[in-house]
N, CA and C atoms as a LAMMPS dump frame, in Angstrom:
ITEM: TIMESTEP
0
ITEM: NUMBER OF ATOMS
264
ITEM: BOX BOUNDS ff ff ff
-5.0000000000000000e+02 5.0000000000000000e+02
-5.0000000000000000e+02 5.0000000000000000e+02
-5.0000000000000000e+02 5.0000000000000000e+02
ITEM: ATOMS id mol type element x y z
1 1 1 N 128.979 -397.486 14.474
2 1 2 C 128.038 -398.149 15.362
3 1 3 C 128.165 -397.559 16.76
4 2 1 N 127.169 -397.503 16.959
5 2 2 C 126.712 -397.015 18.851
6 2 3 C 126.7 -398.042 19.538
7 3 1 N 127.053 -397.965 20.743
8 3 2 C 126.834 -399.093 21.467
9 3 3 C 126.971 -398.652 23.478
10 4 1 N 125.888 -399.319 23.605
11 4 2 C 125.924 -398.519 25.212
12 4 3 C 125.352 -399.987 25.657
13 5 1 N 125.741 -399.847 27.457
14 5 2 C 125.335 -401.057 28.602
15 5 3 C 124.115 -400.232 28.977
16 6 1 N 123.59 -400.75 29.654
17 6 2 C 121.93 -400.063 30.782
18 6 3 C 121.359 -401.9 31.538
19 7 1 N 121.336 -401.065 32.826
20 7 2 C 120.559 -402.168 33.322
21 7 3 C 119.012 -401.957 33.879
22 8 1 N 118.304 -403.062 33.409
23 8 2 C 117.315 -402.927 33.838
24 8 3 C 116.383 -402.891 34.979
25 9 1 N 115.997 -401.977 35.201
26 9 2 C 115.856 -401.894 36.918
27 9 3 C 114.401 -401.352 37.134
28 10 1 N 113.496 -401.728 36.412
29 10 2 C 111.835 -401.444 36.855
30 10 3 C 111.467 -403.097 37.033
31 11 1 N 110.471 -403.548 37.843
32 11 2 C 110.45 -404.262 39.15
33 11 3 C 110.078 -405.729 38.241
34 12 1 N 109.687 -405.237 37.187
35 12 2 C 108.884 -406.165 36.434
36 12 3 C 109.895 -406.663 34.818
37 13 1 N 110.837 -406.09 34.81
38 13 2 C 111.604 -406.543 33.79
39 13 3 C 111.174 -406.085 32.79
40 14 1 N 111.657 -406.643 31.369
41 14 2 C 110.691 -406.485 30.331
42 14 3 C 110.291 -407.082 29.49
43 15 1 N 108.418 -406.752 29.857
44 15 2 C 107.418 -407.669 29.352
45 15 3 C 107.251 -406.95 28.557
46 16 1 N 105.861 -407.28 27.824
47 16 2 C 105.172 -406.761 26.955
48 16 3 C 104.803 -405.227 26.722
49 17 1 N 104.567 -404.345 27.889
50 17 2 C 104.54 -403.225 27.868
51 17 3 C 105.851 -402.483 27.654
52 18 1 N 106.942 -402.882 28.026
53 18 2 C 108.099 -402.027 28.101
54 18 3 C 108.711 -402.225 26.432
55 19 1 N 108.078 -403.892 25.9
56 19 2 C 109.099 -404.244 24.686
57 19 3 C 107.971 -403.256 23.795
58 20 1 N 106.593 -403.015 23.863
59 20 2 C 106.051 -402.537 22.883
60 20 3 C 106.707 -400.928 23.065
61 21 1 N 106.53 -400.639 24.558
62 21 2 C 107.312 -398.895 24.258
63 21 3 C 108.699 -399.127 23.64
64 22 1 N 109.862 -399.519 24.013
65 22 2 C 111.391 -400.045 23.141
66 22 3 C 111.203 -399.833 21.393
67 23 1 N 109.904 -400.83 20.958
68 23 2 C 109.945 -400.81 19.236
69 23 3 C 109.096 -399.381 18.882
70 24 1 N 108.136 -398.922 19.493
71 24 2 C 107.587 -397.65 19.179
72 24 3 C 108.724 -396.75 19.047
73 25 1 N 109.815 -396.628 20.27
74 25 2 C 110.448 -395.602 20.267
75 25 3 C 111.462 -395.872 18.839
76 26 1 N 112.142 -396.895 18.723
77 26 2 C 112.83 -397.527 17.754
78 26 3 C 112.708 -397.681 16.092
79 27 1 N 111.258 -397.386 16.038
80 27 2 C 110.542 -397.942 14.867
81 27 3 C 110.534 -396.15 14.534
82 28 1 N 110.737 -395.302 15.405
83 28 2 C 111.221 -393.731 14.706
84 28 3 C 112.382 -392.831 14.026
85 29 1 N 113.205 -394.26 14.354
86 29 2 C 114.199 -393.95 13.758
87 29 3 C 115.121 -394.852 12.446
88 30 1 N 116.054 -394.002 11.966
89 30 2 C 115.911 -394.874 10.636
90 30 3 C 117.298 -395.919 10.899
91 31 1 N 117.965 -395.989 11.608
92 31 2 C 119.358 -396.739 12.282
93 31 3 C 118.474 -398.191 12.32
94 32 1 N 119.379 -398.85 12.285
95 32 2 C 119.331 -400.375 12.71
96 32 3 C 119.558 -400.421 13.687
97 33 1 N 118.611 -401.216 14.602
98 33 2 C 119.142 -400.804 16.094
99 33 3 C 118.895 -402.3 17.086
100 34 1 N 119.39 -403.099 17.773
101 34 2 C 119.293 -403.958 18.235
102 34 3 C 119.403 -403.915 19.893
103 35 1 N 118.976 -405.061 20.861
104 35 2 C 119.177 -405.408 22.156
105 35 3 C 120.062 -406.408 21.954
106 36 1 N 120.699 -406.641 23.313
107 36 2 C 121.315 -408.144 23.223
108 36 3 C 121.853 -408.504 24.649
109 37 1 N 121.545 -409.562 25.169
110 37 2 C 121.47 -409.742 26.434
111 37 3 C 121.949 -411.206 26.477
112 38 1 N 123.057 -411.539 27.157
113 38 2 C 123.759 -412.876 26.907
114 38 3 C 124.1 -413.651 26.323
115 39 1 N 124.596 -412.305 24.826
116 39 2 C 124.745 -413.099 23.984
117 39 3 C 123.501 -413.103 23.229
118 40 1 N 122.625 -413.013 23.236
119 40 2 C 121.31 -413.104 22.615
120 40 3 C 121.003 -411.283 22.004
121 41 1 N 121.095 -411.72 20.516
122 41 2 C 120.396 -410.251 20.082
123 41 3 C 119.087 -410.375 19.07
124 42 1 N 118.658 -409.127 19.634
125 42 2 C 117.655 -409.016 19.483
126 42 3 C 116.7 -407.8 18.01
127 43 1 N 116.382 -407.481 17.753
128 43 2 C 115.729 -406.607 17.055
129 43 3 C 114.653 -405.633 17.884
130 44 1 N 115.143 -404.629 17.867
131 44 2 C 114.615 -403.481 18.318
132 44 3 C 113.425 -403.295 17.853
133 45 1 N 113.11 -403.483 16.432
134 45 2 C 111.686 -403.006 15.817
135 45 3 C 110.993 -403.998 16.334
136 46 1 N 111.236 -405.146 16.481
137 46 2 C 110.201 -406.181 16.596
138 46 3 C 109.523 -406.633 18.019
139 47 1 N 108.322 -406.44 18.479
140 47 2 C 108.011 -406.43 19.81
141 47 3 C 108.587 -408.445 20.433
142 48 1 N 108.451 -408.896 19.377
143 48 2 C 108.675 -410.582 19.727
144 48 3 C 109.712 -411.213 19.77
145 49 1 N 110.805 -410.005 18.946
146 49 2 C 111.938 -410.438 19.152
147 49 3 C 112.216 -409.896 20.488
148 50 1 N 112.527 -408.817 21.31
149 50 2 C 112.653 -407.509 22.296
150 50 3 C 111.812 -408.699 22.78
151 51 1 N 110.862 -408.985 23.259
152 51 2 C 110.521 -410.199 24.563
153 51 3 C 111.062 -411.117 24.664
154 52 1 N 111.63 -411.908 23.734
155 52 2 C 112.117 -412.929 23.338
156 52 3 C 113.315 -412.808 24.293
157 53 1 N 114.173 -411.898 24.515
158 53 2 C 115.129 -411.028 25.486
159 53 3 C 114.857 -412.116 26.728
160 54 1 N 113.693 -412.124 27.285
161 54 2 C 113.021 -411.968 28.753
162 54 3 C 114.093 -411.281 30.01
163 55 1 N 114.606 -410.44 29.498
164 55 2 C 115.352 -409.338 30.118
165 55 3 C 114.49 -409.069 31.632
166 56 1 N 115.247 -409.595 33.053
167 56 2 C 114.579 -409.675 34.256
168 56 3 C 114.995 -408.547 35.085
169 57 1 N 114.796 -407.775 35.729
170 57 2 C 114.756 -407.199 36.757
171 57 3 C 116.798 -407.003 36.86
172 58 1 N 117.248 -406.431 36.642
173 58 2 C 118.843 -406.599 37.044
174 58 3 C 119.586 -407.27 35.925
175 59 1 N 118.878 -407.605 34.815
176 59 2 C 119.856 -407.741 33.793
177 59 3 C 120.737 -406.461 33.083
178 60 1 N 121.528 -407.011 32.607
179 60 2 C 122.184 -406.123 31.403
180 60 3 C 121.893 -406.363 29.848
181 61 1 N 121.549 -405.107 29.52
182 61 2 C 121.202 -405.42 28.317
183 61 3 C 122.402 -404.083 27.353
184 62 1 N 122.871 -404.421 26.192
185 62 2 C 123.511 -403.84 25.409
186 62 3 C 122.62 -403.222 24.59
187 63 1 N 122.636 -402.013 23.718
188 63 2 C 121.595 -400.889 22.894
189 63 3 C 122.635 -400.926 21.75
190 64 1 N 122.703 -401.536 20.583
191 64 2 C 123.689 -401.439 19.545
192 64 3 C 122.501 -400.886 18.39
193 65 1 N 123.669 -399.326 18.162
194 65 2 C 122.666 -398.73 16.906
195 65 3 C 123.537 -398.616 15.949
196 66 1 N 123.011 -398.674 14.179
197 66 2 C 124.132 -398.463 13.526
198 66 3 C 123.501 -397.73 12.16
199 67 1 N 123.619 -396.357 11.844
200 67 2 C 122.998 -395.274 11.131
201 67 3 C 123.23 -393.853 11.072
202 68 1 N 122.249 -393.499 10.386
203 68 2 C 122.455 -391.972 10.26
204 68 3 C 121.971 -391.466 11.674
205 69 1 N 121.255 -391.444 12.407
206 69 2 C 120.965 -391.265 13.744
207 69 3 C 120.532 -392.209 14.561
208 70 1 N 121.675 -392.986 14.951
209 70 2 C 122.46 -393.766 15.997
210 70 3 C 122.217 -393.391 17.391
211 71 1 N 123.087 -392.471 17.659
212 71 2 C 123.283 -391.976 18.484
213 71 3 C 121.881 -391.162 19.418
214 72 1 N 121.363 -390.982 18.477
215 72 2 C 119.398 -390.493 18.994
216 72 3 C 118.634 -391.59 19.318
217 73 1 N 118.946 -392.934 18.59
218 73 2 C 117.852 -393.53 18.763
219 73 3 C 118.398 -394.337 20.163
220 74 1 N 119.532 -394.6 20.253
221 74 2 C 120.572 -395.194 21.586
222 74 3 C 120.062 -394.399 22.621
223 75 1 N 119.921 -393.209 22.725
224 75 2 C 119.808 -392.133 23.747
225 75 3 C 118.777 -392.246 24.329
226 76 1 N 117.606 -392.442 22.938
227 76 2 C 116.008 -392.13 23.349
228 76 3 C 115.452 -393.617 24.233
229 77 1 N 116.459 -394.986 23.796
230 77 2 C 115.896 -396.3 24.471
231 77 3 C 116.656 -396.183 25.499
232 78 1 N 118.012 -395.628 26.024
233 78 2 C 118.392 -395.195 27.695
234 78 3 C 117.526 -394.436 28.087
235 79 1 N 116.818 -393.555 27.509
236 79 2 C 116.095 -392.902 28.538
237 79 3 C 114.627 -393.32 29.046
238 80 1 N 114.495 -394.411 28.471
239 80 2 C 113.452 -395.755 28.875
240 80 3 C 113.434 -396.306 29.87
241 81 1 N 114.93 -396.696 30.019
242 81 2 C 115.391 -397.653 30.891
243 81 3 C 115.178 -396.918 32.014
244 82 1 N 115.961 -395.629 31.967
245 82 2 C 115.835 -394.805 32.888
246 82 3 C 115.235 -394.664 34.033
247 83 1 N 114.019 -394.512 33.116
248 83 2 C 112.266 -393.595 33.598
249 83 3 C 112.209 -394.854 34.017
250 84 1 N 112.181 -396.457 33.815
251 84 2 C 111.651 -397.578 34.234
252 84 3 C 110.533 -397.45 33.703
253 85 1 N 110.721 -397.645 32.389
254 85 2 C 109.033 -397.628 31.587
255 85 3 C 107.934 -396.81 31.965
256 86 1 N 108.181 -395.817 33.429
257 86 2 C 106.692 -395.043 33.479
258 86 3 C 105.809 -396.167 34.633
259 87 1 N 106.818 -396.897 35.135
260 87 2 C 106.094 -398.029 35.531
261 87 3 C 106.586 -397.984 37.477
262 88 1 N 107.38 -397.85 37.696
263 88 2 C 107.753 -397.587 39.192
264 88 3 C 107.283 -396.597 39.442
């Protein structure tokens, strides 16, 4: 299992646009891959679970992947966080 911290830091948290990019990117890979944010986890594929998060502006959120490519699909949702959804 993979497992990485990232905090979220585009202005708007993540809503609906950021959870639908998260399961697009997620839903490409074949790992089981989850969020989890206070204790609360989440499902990566699922846009309702990933809102369900309501992951705000300065949270921490955990990226737990567990598969044949883990480690890609962990990488590809940090580099989400990153960019700030394309949105700042």
């Amino acid at each position: 299992m993979i497992e990485r911290k990232v905090s979220v830091i585009n202005k708007r948290g993540i809503h609906a646009r950021p959870a639908s990019t998260i399961v697009q990117t997620a839903i490409k890979f074949k790992s089981a891959v989850e969020l989890v944010k206070d204790g609360a986890a989440a499902d990566a594929k699922s846009i309702m679970s990933v809102m369900m998060l309501a992951a705000a502006q300065g949270s921490e959120v955990t990226i737990r992947a567990n598969g044949e490519d883990a480690q890609e699909v962990v990488d590809a949702i940090i580099a989400l966080f990153e960019r700030k959804f394309n949105e700042d």
